[in-house]
Residue, then its C-alpha position, 0 to 999 in steps of 0.5 A: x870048929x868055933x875056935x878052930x878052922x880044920x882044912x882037909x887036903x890029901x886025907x889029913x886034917x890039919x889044926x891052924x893054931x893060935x898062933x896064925x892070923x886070919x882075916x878077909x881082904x876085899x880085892x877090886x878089878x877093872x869094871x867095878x868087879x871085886x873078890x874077898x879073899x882069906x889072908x893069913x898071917x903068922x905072928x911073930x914072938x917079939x923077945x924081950x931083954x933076958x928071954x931065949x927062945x923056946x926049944x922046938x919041941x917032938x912029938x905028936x903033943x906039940x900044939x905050937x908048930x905049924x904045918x905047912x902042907x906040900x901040894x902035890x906035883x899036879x899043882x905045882x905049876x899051876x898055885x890053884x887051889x882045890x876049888x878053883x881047881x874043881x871050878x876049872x874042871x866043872x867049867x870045862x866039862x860043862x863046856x865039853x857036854x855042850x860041844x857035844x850036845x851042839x854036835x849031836x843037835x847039829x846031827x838031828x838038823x842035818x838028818x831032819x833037813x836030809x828026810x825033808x829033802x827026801x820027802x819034798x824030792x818025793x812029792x815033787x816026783x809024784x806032783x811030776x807024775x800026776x801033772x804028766x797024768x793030767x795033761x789029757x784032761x780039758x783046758x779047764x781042769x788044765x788051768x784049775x790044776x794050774x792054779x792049785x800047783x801055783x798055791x802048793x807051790x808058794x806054800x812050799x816056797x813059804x815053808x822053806x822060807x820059814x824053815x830057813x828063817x828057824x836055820x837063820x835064827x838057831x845059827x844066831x842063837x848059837x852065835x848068841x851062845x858061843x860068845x857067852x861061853x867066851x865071856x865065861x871063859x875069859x872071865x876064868x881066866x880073868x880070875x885064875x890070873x887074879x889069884x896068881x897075882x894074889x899068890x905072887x903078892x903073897x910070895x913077896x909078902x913071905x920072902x919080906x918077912x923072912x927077911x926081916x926075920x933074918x935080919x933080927x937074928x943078924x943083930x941088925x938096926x930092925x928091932x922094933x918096940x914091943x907091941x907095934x905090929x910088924x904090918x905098920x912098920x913095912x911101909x916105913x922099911x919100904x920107903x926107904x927101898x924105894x919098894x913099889x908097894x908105897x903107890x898104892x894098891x896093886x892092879x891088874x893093869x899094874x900086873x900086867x903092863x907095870x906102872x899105869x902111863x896116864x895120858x893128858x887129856x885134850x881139855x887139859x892140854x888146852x887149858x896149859x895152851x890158854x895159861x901159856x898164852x896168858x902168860x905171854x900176854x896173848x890172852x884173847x879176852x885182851x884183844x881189842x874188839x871188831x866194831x860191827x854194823x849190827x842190823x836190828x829189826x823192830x823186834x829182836x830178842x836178846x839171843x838174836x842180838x847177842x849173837x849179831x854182836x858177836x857177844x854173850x848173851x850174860x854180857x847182853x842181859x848184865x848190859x840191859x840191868x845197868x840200863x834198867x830193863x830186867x830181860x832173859x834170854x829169849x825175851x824180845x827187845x824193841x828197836x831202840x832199846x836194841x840199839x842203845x845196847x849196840x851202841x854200848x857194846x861199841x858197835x854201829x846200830x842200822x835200823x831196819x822196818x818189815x816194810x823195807x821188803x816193798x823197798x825196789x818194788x817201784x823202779x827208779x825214774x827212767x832217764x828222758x831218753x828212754x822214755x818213748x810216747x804211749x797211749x792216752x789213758x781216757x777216763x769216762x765219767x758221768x751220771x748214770x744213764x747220760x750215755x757214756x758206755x753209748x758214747x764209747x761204743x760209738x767210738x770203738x763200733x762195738x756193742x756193750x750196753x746190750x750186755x749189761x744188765x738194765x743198760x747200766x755199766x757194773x764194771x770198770x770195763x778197759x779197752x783200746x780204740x784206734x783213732x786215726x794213727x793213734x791209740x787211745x785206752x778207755x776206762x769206762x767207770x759206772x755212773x751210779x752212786x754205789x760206784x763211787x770207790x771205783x770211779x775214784x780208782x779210776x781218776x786214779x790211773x787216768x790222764x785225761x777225763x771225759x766228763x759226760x752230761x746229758x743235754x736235756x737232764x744238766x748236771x746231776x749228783x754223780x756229775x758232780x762227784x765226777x767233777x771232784x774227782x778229777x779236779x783231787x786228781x789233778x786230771x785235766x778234762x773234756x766236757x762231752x755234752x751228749x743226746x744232742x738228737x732229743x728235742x729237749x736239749x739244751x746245752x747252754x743250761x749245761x754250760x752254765x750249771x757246770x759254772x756253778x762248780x767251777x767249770x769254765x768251759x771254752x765258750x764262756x772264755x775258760x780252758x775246759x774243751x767242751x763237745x756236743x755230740x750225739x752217740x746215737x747218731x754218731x754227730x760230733x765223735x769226730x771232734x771229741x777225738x781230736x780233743x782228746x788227741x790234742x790234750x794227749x799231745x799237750x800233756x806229752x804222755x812217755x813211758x820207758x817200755x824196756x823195763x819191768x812191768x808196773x802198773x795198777x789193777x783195774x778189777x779182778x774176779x774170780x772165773x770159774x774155768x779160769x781162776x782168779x782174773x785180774x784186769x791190769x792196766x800197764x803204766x810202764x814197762x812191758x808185761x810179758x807171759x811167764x813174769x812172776x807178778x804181785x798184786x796186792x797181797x797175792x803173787x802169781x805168774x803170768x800163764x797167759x794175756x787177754x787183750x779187750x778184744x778176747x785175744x792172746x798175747x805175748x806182751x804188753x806195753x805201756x798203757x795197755x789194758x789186758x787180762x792176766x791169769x796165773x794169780x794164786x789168788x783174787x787181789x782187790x780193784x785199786x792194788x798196785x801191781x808189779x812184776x818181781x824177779x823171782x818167787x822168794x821176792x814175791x813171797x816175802x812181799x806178800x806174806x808182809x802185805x797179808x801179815x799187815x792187812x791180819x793185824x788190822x783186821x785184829x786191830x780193829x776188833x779190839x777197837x774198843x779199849x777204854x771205858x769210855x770208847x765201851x761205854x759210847x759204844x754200848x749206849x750206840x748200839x742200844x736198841x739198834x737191830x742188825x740185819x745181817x747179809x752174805x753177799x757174793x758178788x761176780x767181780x771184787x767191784x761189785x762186791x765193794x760198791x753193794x757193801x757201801x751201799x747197803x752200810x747206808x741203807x739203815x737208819x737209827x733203828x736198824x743197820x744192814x751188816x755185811x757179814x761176809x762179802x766176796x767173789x764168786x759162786x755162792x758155796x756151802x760155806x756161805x749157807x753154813x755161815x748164814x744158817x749161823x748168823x740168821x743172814x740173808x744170802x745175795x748173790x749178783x750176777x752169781x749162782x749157788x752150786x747143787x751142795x750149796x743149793x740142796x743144804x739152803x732147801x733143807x735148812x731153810x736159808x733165803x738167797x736172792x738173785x740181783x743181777x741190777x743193783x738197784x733193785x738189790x738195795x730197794x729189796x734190802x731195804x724193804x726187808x728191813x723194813x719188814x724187820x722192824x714191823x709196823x710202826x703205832x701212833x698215838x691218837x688221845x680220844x678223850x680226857x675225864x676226870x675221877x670225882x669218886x670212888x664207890x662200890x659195885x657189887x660184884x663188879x668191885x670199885x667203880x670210879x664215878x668221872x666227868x668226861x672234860x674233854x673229847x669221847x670215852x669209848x669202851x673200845x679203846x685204851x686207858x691210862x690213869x694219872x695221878x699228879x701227871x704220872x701214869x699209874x695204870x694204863x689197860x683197858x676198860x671193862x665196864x662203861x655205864x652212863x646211869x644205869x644202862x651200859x653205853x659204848x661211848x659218852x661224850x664231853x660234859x656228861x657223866x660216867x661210871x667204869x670199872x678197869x680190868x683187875x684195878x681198883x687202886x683209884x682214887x678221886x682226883x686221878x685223871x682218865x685219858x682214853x686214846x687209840x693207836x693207829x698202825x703205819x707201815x714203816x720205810x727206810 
């Protein structure tokens, strides 16, 4: 079978001589599938000149004849092949024995699912008979029964859920393998239609080269070259027939449907459109440019940039390398590099900053015939305990002083008083030194200030810090000269030192008003409020009502029922409850108003001091308060004001950038102590005026740091901070809750309780005193000199002196010089004066000592013996 292939059909075994070619030809279908097949091909004899052809020769000998078989008739129709046959049949007995397998399955499902009916029917009828059987028994029993049938139920109904899930699933499984057998199916058929095609091809194939055949026997033009095979010449015959196989090879799509229709893809179309237009000169690209206003923040990236430009992003970047500035994509540009590119491209730059989102925040001035009269703003300024809370309560009948603590103010308090036919608002500052910052708040706000001085004290620190600032702020003010009721007042002394600061009162000729009243006896209230009514209708104070609120925050705190509460004083317009506010860095809306009596209400007007609550947060004494239009406006504000207030706070930790700022910095802080605090305050005022005055309490040796300051109780956060650093926790006016109480038991941690900041600073300074410890001082006792150096004993090398100036005594300290430089400095072991131990040898006589493990003295050297005194330290 080396050299012969044998083929069996219908019983006989046929030889394929030599004269027929074999070989495999590999066939290609859609979705990348293939098929070899066997070709065969005759040869054909080429006569030359002189040759006949050979005479057919009979016979069972004859080798050269080729023997075409004849199908038989059940094959004629279909031109398959004994194997495709058999593959046809075993496919379609396969597919019949699982049709009958999924009917005999589906009779099984059907028989079980008909017993299990049976089956569930039965135990139903029995569960019905044992129930009606039980229905006598007690109501316990009753209602276990109950249950039980309750649970037999749901297990049931779990089963026939589950039983339906395994019906559902074998459906699909089905459904999974009836599609399977139709893919299979369709692909026999697939390849039965391959094969006939093949037949068809090989058909043509044959009739070609019977025509050819006969067109040699004819004597035709056909003859062709000895040696050249009849399949290279079919193409040039073909060509010029017009034949069908010069396209290529045959598909099944060009079975089926004839000659493939290409359709013209979208991208294509588009392409022929674009070079149409090219063509007519309506390229886009030749299309004169819009010029656009081009907004440009600070910092913008080259994307950003491209894109509000209109232009790509390579145009951008290859702008950028021809000014030099090597950029990608996402990299960001700043404000005038952007705008020097914008104005490349052709287009009108508008700078925009991040602080443009306060632009609108303060309205337009209001026009003169809006503007109505509102009441006098009155600041009271003064040193500390010269009466002006005293004074203010004379005026609004009420009682404060009882509610501060030593009899100090501690807050800015804000109130309205009723004189006569008008108003009047008063802000009460505190007096003392660590309240300087708010007092400035309040000349801040204010139009008028009421300077209070004692009769019998004069003008005082804080009297004169008063006094700057009302004149920084342009305020006129009213002199009050109060505790005119002591024997020792004495206001002209108050006249005159006020000339020494530039205050010329009405006496001496001048254009400040001056009062003497008495506040505890009410005497001369009458005239200072007819002062303050005539200033207030010099001055002509108007404000426009109908507008949106402005004005300022006086103080805030933080309450523990009520949230973050803001003390505001109204400058213009009308604050009314449900207004969205911004204060600072914090928004809010307006949930309710408390006036200084304690009531609610609805509104308020224009130099009206009232409570607001509804911030999100504790905004700072001082801020400028504003009511917005809506919660984005108030967000963007303040997400802007927080973002600024962060980077300053990020800038002023990396303060030190130069060597020279480290360098000055390191050699400050060398030897200095810090002594940290945590301090917690009841109002954000407070907390300012405590973190001034403790900055000052230090000297060169030590500084108090606050760590951390803010408002309200003291927390657990507080004492884990403190516990970190080594802190002290102050808390004023304030008071730990029981987490933050129970954590500073157990670890330890001091908190304090002030309620008067003067005896808060006094003890932190007392603190920090104790920090240092206590301070020595040198005392020198006396001087000697070593004249000799000699052996003793056991004792080792004694130093022989001569005592020139004050005691040696055995008690004290001693340090050897040697050339005005100290080389050992401990204590003495030995004194001897001859040979009897002594405690002490005065000036002009001689000694001899030993030092405790020294020896390296040496004659010459000098002896100086000194004491140290202990002195307790302050700050």
């Amino acid at each position: 079978m080396s050299d012969e292939k044998k083929l069996t059909l219908s019983g006989r075994t046929l030889g394929v001589n030599k004269g027929v070619e074999t070989g495999q030809v590999r066939q290609s279908f859609s979705h990348g599938r293939s098929k070899a097949v066997v070709v065969e091909r005759k040869k054909k004899r080429v006569l030359t000149k002189g040759e006949t052809p050979a005479a057919p020769q009979t016979g069972p000998a004859q080798k050269q004849k080729t023997y075409v078989p004849k199908r038989p008739a059940s094959d004629a129709g279909q031109s398959l092949t004994n194997a495709e046959q058999e593959t046809r049949m075993k496919a379609l007995e396969d597919a019949n024995r699982r049709a009958e397998e999924e009917k005999r399955r589906a009779e099984e499902e059907a028989e079980r699912r008909a017993k299990e009916d049976a089956e569930r029917k039965k135990r139903e009828a029995a569960e019905a008979a044992a129930q009606e059987a039980a229905a006598h028994d007690d109501e316990a029993d009753a209602r276990k029964r109950a249950e039980e049938d309750a649970k037999r139920k749901a297990g049931l109904e779990a089963k026939r859920k589950a039983e339906a899930e395994a019906e559902k699933k074998a459906a699909d499984e089905l459904k999974v393998r009836e599609k399977a057998e139709a893919e299979a199916r369709k692909k026999a058929d697939l390849e039965a239609r391959t094969v006939q095609l093949k037949k068809a091809s090989e058909a043509r194939q044959a009739t070609t080269t019977e025509q050819d055949e006969e067109g040699r026997r004819r004597g035709g033009k056909r003859t062709k070259k000895a040696g050249v095979p009849a399949q290279q010449e079919r193409p040039a015959r073909g060509r010029g027939r017009g034949d069908d196989r010069r396209s290529g090879r045959l598909t099944l799509n060009r079975a089926l449907e004839g000659e493939e229709a290409r359709q013209r893809s979208l991208a294509a179309y588009k392409r022929a459109q674009a070079k149409k237009r090219g063509n007519h000169g309506m390229d886009a690209n030749n299309q004169p440019k819009q010029a656009r206003e081009v907004t440009i923040p600070e910092a913008i990236t080259v994307q950003e940039l491209a894109n509000r430009m209109a232009e790509k992003a390579t145009s951008v970047i290859k702008t950028l390398m021809g000014i030099g500035v090597m950029a990608t994509i996402n990299q960001t540009l700043d404000q005038d590099t952007a705008e020097l590119v914008v104005t490349e491209f052709g287009h009108a730059p508008k700078r925009v900053s991040a602080a443009d989102v306060e632009i609108g925040m303060v309205g337009e001035a209001d026009a003169a015939e809006d503007l109505l009269p509102r009441a006098p703003i009155v600041t009271v300024m003064g040193h500390v305990d010269h009466g002006k809370t005293s004074l203010l309560d004379a005026l609004r009948k009420a009682d404060v002083v009882s509610g501060e603590a030593g009899g100090i103010t501690q807050h800015i308090g804000a109130y309205q008083v009723d004189v006569g036919n008008q108003k009047i608002t008063f802000l009460d500052t505190p007096g003392h030194a660590a309240f300087t910052q708010m007092r400035a708040r309040g000349a801040s706000v204010t139009d008028i200030v009421v300077l209070v001085v004692a009769a019998d004290d004069g003008v005082m620190p804080q009297t004169i810090e008063a006094i700057n600032h009302s004149k920084a702020a342009g305020v006129p003010m009213i002199v009050a000269i109060n505790k005119m009721d002591k024997p020792a007042a004495n206001p002209d002394h108050v006249r005159q030192e006020l000339l020494q600061h530039e205050v010329v009162v009405e006496t001496f000729s001048g254009d400040t008003q001056e009062v003497e009243v008495s506040a505890k006896t009410g005497a001369g209230l009458d005239k200072l409020k007819e002062a303050i009514a005539l200033q207030a209708e010099i001055l002509e104070l108007k404000a426009n009502p109908n507008r949106s609120a402005e004005g300022v925050v006086v103080e805030a705190e933080l309450d523990k029922g009520r949230g973050p509460v803001a003390t505001v004083l109204v400058q213009r317009g009308t604050l009314r409850v449900g207004d969205i506010f911004v204060a600072g860095p914090e928004w809010g809306r307006v949930r309710a108003l408390v006036n200084d009596r304690g009531q609610q209400v609805k509104e308020a007007g224009p130099s009206q001091p009232v409570e607001v609550l509804g911030a999100n947060g504790t905004p700072g004494a001082g801020d400028e308060f504003a009511v917005v239009e809506n919660e984005a406006r108030a967000r963007e504000v303040t997400a802007y004001r927080q973002d600024l207030m962060r980077d300053k706070r990020h800038a002023a930790a990396a303060a030190p950038k130069t060597l020279e700022s480290i360098f000055s910095q390191m050699k400050e802080n060398e030897g200095l102590m810090q002594f940290d605090v945590v301090v917690k305050g009841d109002v954000q005022g407070s907390v300012e005026a405590i973190t001034q005055a403790l900055a000052k309490a230090g000297n060169e040796d030590i500084q108090c740091r606050v760590i951390h300051g803010a408002v309200g109780g003291i927390t657990e956060t507080d004492i884990a901070l403190a516990q970190a650093s080594g802190a002290l926790v102050i808390g004023f006016n304030v008071r730990p809750n029981k987490q933050a109480r129970d954590l500073a038991e157990a670890e330890g941690i001091t908190i304090k309780y002030y309620s008067v900041i003067y005896n808060l600073i006094d003890d932190v300074k007392a603190a920090m005193a104790g920090e240092l410890g206590p301070e020595f001082k040198e005392n020198v006792v006396g001087r000697a000199e070593i004249r000799d150096a000699f052996q003793a004993g056991k004792a080792g090398k004694a130093a022989g002196c001569f005592v020139v100036e004050g005691n040696i005594r055995r008690d004290c300290k001693a340090r050897i010089l040697r050339d005005d430089v100290i080389i050992y400095e401990g204590e003495i072991d030995n004194l001897r004066r001859f040979k009897d131990d002594v405690k002490e040898v005065h000036s002009g006589q001689e000694c001899g000592l030993t030092f405790e493990n020294y020896h390296d003295f040496k004659a010459g050297d000098v002896l100086e013996v000194y004491e140290l005194e202990e002195i307790q330290r302050t700050l």
